[in-house]
VONUTOR-49714 format. One record per residue (C-alpha): residue number from 1; x, y, z negated. Coordinates in Angstrom, 1 decimal. Example, Ala and Ser with C-alpha at 12.3 -4.5 7.8 and 13.67 -1.06 7.14 Angstrom:
BEGIN
DOLO   num        X        Y        Z
DOLO     1     12.3     -4.5     -7.8
DOLO     2     13.7     -1.1     -7.1
This chain:
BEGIN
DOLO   num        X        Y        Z
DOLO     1     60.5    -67.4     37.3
DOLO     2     61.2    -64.6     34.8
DOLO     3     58.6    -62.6     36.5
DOLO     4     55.9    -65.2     36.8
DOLO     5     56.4    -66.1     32.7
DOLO     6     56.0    -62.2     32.5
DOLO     7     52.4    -62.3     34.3
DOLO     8     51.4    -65.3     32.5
DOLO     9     52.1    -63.4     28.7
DOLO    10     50.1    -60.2     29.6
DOLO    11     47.4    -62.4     31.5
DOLO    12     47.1    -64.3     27.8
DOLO    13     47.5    -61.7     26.0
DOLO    14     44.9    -59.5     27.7
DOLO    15     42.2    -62.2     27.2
DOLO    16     43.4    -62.3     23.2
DOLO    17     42.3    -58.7     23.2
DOLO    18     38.6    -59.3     24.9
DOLO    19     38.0    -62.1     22.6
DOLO    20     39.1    -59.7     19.8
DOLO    21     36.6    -57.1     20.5
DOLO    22     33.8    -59.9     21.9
DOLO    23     34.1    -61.3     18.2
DOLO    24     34.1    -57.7     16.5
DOLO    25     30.8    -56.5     18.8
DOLO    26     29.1    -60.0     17.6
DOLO    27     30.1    -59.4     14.0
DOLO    28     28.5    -55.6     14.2
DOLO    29     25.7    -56.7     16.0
DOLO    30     24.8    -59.1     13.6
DOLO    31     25.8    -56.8     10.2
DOLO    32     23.2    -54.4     12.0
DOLO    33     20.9    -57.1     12.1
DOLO    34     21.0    -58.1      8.6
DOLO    35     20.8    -54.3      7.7
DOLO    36     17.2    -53.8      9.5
DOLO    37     14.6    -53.1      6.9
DOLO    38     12.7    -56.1      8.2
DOLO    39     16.2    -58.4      7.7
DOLO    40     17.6    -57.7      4.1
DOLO    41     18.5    -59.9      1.7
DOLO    42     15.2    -61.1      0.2
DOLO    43     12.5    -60.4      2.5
DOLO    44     11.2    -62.3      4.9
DOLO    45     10.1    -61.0      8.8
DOLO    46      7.5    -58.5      8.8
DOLO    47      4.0    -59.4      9.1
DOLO    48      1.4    -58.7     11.5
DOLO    49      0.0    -56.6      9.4
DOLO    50      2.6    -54.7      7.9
DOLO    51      3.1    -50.8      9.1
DOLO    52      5.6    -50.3     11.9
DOLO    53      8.5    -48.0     10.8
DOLO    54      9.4    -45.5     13.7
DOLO    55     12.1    -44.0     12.5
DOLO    56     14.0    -42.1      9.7
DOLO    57     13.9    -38.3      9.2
DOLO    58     16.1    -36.2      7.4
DOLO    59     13.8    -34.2      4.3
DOLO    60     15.9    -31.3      4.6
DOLO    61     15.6    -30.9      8.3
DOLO    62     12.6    -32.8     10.0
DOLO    63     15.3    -32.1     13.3
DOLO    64     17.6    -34.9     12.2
DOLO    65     16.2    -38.7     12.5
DOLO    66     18.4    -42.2     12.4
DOLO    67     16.5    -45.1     13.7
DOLO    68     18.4    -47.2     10.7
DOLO    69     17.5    -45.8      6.7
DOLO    70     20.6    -43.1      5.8
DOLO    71     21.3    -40.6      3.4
DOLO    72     21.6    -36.9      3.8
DOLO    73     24.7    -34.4      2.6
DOLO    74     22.9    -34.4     -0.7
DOLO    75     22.1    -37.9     -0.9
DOLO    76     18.4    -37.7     -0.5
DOLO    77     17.1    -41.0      1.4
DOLO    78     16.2    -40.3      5.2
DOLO    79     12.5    -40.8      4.7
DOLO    80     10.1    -43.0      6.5
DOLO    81      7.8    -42.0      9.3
DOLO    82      5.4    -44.8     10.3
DOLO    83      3.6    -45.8     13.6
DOLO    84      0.4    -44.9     12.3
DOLO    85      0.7    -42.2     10.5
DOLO    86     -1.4    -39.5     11.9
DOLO    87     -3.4    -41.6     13.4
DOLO    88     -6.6    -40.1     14.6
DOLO    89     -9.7    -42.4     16.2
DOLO    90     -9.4    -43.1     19.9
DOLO    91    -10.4    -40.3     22.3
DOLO    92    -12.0    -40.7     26.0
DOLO    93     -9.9    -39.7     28.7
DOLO    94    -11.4    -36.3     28.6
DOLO    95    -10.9    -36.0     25.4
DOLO    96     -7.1    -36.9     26.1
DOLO    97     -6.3    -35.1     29.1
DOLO    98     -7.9    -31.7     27.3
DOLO    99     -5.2    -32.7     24.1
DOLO   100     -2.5    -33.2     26.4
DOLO   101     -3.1    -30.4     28.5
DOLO   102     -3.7    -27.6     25.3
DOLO   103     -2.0    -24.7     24.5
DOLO   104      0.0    -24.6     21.0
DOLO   105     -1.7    -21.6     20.3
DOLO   106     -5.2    -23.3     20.5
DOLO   107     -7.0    -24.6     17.3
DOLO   108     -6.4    -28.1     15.7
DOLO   109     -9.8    -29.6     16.1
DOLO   110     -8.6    -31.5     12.6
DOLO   111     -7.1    -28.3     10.3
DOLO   112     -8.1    -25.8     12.7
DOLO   113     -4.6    -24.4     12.4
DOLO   114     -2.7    -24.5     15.6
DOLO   115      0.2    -26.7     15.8
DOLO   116     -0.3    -27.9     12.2
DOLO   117     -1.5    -31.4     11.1
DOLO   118     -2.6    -32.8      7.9
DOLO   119      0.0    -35.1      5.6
DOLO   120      0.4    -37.5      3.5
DOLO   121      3.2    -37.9      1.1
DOLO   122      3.9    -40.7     -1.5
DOLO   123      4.1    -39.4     -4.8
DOLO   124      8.1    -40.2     -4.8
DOLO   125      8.5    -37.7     -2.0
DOLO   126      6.5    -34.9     -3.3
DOLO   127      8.6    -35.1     -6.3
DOLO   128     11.6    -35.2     -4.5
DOLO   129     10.4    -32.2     -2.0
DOLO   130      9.7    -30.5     -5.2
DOLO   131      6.3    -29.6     -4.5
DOLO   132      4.4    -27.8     -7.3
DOLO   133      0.7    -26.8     -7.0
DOLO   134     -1.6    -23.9     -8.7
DOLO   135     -5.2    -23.5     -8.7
DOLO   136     -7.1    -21.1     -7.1
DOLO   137     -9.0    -18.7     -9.8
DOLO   138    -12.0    -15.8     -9.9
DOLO   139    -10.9    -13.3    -11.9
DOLO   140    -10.1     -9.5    -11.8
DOLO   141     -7.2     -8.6     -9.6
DOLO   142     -5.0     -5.4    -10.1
DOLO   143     -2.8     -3.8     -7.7
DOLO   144     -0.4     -0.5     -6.9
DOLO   145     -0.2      1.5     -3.9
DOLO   146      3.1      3.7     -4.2
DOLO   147      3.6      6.2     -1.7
DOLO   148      5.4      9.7     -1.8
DOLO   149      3.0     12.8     -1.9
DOLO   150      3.7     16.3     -1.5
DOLO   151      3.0     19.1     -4.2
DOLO   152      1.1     21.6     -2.7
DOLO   153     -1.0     24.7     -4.4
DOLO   154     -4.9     24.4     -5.7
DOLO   155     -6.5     26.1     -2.8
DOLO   156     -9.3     26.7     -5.1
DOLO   157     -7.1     28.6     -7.7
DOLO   158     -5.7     31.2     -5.0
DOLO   159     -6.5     35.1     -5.4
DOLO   160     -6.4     37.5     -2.9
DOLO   161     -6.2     40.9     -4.4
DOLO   162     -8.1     43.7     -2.2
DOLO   163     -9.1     46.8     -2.6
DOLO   164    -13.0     48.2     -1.6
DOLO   165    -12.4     52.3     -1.1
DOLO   166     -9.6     54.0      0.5
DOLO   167     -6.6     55.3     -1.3
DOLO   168     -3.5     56.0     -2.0
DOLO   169     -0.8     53.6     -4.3
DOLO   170      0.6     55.8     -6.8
DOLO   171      2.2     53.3     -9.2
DOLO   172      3.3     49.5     -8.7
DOLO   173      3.1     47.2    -11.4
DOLO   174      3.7     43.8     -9.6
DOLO   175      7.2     44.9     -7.5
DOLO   176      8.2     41.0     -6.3
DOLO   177      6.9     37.8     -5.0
DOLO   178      7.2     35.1     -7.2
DOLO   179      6.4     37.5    -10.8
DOLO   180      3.6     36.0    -13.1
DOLO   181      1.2     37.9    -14.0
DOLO   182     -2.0     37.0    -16.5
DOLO   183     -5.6     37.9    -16.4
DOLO   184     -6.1     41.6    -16.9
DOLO   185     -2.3     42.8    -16.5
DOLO   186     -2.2     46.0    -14.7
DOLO   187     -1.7     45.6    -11.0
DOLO   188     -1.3     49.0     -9.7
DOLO   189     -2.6     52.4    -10.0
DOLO   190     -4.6     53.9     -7.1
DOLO   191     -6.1     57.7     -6.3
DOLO   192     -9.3     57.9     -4.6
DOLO   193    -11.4     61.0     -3.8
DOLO   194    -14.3     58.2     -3.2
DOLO   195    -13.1     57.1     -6.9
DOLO   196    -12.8     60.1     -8.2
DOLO   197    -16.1     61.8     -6.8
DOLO   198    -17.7     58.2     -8.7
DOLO   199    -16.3     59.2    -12.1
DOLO   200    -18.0     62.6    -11.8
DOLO   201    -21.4     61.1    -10.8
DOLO   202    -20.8     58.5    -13.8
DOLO   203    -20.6     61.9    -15.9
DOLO   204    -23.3     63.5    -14.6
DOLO   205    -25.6     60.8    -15.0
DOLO   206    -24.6     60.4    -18.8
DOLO   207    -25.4     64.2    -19.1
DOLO   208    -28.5     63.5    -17.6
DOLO   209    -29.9     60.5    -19.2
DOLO   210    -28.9     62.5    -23.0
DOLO   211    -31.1     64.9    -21.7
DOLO   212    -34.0     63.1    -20.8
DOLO   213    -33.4     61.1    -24.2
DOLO   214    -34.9     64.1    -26.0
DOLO   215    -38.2     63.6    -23.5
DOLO   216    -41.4     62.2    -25.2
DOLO   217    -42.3     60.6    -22.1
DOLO   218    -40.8     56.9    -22.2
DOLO   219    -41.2     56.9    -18.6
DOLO   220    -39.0     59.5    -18.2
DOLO   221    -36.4     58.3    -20.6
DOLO   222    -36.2     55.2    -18.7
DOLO   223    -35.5     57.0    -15.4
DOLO   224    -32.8     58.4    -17.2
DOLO   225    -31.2     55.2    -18.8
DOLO   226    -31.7     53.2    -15.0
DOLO   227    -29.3     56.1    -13.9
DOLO   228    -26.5     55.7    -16.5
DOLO   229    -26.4     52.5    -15.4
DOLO   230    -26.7     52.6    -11.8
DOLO   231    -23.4     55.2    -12.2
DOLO   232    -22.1     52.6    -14.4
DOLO   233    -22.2     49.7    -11.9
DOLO   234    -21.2     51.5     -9.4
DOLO   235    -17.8     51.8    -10.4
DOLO   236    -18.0     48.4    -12.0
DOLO   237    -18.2     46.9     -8.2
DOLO   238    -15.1     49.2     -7.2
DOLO   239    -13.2     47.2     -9.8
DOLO   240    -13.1     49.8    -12.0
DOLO   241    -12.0     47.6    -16.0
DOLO   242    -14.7     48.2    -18.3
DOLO   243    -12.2     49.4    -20.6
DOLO   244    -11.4     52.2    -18.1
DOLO   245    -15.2     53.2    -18.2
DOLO   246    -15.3     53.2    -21.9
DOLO   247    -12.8     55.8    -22.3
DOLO   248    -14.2     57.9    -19.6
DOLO   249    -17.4     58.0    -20.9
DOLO   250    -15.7     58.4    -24.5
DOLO   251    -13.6     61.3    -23.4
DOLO   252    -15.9     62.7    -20.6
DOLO   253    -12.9     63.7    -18.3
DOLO   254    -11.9     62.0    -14.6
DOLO   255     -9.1     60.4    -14.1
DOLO   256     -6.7     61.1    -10.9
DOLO   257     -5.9     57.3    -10.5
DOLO   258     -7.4     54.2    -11.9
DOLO   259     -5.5     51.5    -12.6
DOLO   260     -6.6     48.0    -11.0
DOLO   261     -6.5     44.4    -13.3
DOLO   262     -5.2     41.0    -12.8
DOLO   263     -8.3     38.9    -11.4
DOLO   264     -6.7     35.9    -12.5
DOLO   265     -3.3     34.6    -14.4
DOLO   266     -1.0     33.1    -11.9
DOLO   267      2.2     33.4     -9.8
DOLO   268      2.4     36.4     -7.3
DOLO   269      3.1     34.3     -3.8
DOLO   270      2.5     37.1     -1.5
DOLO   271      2.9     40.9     -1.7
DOLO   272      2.2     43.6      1.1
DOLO   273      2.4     46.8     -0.7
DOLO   274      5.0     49.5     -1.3
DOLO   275      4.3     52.6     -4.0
DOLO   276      3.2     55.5     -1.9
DOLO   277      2.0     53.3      0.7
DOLO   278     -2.4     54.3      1.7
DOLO   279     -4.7     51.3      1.6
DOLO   280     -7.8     50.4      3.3
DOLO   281    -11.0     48.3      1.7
DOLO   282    -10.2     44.8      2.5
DOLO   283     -6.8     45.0      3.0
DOLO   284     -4.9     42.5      1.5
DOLO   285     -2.4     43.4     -1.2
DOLO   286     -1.2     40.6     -3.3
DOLO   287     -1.8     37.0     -3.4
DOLO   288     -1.7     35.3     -6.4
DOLO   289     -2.0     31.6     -7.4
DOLO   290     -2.9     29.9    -10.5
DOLO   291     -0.7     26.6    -10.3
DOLO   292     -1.5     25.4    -14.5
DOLO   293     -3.3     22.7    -12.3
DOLO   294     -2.1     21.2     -8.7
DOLO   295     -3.0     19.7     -5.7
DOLO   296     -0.4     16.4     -4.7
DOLO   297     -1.3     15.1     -0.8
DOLO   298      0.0     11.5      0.1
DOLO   299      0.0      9.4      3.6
DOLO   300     -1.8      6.3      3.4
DOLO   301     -1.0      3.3      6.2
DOLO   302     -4.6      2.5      7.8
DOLO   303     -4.2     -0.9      6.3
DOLO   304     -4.7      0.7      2.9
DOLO   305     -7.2      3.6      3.8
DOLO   306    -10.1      0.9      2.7
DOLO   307     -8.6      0.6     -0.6
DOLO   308     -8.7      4.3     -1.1
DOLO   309    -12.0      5.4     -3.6
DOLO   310    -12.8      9.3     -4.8
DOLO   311    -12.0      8.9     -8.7
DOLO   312     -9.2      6.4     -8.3
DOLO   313     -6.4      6.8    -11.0
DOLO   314     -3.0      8.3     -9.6
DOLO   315      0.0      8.1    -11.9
DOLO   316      2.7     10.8    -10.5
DOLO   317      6.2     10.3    -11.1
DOLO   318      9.7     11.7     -9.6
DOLO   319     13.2     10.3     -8.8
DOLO   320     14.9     13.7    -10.3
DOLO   321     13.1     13.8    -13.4
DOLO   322     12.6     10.7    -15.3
DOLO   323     10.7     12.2    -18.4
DOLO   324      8.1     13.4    -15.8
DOLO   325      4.8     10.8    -15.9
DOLO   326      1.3     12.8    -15.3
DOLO   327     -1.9     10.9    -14.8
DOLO   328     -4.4     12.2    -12.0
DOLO   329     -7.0     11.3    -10.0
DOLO   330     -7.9     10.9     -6.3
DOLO   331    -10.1     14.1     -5.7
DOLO   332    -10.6     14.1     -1.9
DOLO   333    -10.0     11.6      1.2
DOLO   334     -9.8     13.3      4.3
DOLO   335    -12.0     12.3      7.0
DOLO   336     -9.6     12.4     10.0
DOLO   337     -6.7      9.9     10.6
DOLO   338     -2.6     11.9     11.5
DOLO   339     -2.4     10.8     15.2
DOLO   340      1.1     10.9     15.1
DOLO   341      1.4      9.1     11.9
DOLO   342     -0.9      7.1     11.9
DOLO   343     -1.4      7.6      8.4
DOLO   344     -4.8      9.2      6.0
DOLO   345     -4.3     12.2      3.9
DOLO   346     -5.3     11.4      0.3
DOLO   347     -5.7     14.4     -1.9
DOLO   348     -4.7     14.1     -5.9
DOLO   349     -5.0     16.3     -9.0
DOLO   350     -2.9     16.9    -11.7
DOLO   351     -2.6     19.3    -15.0
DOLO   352      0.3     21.1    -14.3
DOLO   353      0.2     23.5    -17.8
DOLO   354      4.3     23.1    -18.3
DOLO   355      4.9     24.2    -15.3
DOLO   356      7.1     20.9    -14.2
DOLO   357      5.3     20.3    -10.8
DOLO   358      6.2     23.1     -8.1
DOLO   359      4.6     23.6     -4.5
DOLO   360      7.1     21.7     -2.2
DOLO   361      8.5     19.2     -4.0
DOLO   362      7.8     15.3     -3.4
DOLO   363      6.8     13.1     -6.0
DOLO   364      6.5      9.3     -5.9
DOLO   365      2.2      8.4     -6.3
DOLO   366      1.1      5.2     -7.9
DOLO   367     -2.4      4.3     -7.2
DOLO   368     -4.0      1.7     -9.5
DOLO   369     -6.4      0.0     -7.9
DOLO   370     -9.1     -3.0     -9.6
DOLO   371    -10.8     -5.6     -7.8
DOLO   372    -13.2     -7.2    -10.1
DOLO   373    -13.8    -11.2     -9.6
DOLO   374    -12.9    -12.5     -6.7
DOLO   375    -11.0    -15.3     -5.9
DOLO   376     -6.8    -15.2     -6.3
DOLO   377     -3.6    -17.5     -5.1
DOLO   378     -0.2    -17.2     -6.0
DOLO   379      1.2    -14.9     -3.4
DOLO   380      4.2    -17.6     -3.4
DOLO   381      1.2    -19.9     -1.6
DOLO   382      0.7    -17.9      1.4
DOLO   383      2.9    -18.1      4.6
DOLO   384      2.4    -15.0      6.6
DOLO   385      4.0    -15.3     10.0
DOLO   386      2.7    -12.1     11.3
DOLO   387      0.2    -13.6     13.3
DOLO   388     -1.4    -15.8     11.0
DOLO   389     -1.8    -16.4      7.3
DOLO   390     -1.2    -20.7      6.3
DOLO   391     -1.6    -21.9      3.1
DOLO   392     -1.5    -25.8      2.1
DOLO   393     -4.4    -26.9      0.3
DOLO   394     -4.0    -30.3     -1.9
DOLO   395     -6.7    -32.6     -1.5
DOLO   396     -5.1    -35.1     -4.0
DOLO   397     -3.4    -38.4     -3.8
DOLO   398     -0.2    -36.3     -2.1
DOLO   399     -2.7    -35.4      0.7
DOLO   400     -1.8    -31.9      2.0
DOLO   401     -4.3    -29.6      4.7
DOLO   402     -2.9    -26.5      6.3
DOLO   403     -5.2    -23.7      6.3
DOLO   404     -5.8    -20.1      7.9
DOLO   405     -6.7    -17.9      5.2
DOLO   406     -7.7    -13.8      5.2
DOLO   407     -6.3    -11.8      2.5
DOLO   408     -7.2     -8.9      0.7
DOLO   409     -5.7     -6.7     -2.4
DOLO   410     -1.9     -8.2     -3.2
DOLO   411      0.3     -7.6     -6.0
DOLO   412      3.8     -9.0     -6.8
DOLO   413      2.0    -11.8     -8.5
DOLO   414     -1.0    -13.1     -6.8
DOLO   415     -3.4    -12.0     -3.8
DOLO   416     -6.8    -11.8     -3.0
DOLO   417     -8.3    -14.4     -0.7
DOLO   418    -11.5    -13.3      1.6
DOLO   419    -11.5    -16.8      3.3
DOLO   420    -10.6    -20.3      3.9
DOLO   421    -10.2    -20.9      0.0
DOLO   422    -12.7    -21.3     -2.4
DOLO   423    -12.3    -21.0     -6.3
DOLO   424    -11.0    -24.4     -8.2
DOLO   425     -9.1    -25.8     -4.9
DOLO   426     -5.3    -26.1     -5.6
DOLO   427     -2.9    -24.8     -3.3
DOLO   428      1.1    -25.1     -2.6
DOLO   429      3.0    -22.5     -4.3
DOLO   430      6.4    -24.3     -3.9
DOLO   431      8.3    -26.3     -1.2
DOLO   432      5.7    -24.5      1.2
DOLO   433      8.6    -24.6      3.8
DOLO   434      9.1    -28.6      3.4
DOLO   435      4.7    -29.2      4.4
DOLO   436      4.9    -26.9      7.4
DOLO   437      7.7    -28.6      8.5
DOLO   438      6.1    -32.2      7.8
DOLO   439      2.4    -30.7      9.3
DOLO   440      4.3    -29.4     12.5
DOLO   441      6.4    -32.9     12.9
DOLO   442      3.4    -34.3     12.4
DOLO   443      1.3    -32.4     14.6
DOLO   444      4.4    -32.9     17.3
DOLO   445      4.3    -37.0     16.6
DOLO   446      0.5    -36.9     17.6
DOLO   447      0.8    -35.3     20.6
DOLO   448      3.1    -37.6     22.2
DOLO   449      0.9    -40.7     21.3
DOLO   450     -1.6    -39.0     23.1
């Protein structure tokens, strides 16, 4: 009997527990009831024509949806997405199977922008998504090109000191590489017999010419001025100094050795001759290289070769020196592109008179560069994925179209747009993230309708 009053208890009290959670699943299912958008308090059952709610989406992350309105971690309402929304006029079943069957990489036939879509959003939510518009302008657009060139010498302002007759080098002025020397400092002292044999033709032919001075035949004192100076210019075109001729013809004695100028003032960056040593015409003996002006060569990225212009400003500036600032100019583009690289070889000049800038050393290049009126964005507007360039243009009343744009000059502030914006449209500059995200929901939403 104990037993049986046992069974009876848990057999009662088992159906007291399904009635418990019959009653709770009733009250729950009729709370959610009430809490449907279409049930609260106040309003009365949706109308035929009213716009069919979907779902709910999180604003933060289009990812996260609730088919009953919520709030997100920040307490931003879940935000609506309705049945219609998107909606485009019926297509034939061509039409449809071609949709359904597209590639995400193929052009909306609406935006032209794959897997984007134009939106809609209520003034409320743009406000909330923070969304902040500028327009786009004409105007001039200025930009830098940095890169880091390398100092290298003014080809044009490098001497190579030869001799033209056959010595002997008796005495060396210029005993290192590296010594400055100036225009018209002695070099060395050479002995020629083919020198010395001019000096004594020089000396004849002034002998000559005060002879035939004395002649009343002008013709024959012109013969003998043409040879003075024939004597003269030969040793002129040996190198002989003017000043050297001037004292020979003033003392009328040859010299043993002649002593050879300076062409030019500069730094000696090469040397190949010893005192003592014999020397040949042509043979090279010093070279020396006027750096009060120098050459600075930079690598440009292909990308920017198009910018590059002859006469561009170049401002030069260096890491190790901060007081060093010179302003140059672009003097020479090469023609050829670094295969290895991958880069063009811009040439610069600069004034160099204080010496700062030596061959071998790397300087940081700035080149300015103007484009005059052409139509700017904020570069904050422009979503470059790589691939593609998207900007959201606002059509008004919180109407939003994703478009490909090309680009052109950029600085940190703004860039040039080639296409697919026109001057006086107004773009997205902020929340840019939030409208892709809507577009590509969007764009998602239409497809399955299709």
């Amino acid at each position: 009997m104990a037993n049986e009053s046992s069974k009876k208890r848990g057999f009662t009290l088992l159906q007291g527990i399904l009635c418990i959670l019959f009653a709770v699943a009733t009250i729950e299912g009729a709370l959610y009831f009430l809490r449907s958008p279409s049930n609260l308090e106040g309003t009365s059952p949706r109308p035929s024509g009213e716009r069919k709610i979907l779902f709910y989406r999180n604003p933060m992350n289009p990812a996260i949806t609730s088919q009953v309105p919520a709030k997100d971690e920040m307490g931003m309402d879940y935000i609506a997405v309705y049945e219609d929304e998107g909606k485009t006029p019926k297509k034939t079943a061509e039409q449809e199977a071609e949709d359904f069957f597209a590639s995400d990489t193929e052009p909306s036939k609406v935006t032209g922008v794959p897997g984007l879509s134009p939106i809609t959003l209520s003034s409320r939510e743009v406000l909330l998504a923070g969304v902040v518009t500028a327009p786009a302008v004409r105007e001039t657009l200025q930009s830098d090109i940095r890169t880091v060139g390398r100092v290298v010498s003014d080809e044009t302002r490098i001497k190579r000191v030869q001799t033209k007759v056959s010595g002997w080098v008796e005495k060396l002025d210029v005993n290192y590489t590296g010594q400055r020397v100036r225009k018209d400092d002695p070099v060395l002292s050479i002995y020629s017999p083919e020198l010395l044999s001019s000096q004594e033709e020089f000396l004849q032919a002034l002998r000559t010419a005060k002879q035939l001075a004395k002649s009343s035949d002008p013709e024959t004192r012109k013969f003998g001025d043409e040879l003075q100076t024939s004597a003269r210019q030969r040793l002129r075109l040996f190198d002989v100094p003017d000043a050297f001729i001037h004292e020979l013809e003033k003392e009328g004695k040859t010299r043993r050795a002649i002593t050879l100028m300076a062409p030019v003032s500069g730094f000696v960056m090469g040397k190949a001759v010893f005192e003592g040593q014999q020397v040949e015409p042509g043979q090279e003996l010093f070279v020396i290289t006027d750096l009060s002006r120098i050459w600075v060569e930079a690598d440009f990225y292909e990308y920017e070769a198009s910018t590059l212009q002859t006469g561009q400003e170049a401002v030069l500036t260096s890491s190790y020196d901060p007081d060093l600032n010179l302003t140059g100019s672009v003097s020479y583009i090469y023609p050829f592109l670094n295969p290895e690289r991958r880069t063009l070889t811009a040439r610069m000049e600069f004034s160099n008179d204080h010496l700062l800038l030596k061959p071998g050393m790397f300087v940081d290049v700035s080149l300015k560069m103007t484009t005059e009126s052409v139509v700017v964005i904020p570069a904050s507007a422009v979503m470059d994925s790589g691939v593609r360039k998207v900007v959201f243009v606002s059509l008004g009343d919180g109407r939003f179209e994703p478009r490909e744009i090309r680009t052109g000059v950029r600085n940190k502030a703004f860039v040039q747009v080639l296409s697919g914006v026109e001057a006086g449209e107004n773009v997205a500059v902020k929340a840019n993230f939030l409208l892709d995200s809507e577009s590509r929901l969007q764009a998602i939403i239409q497809g399955l309708k299709k």
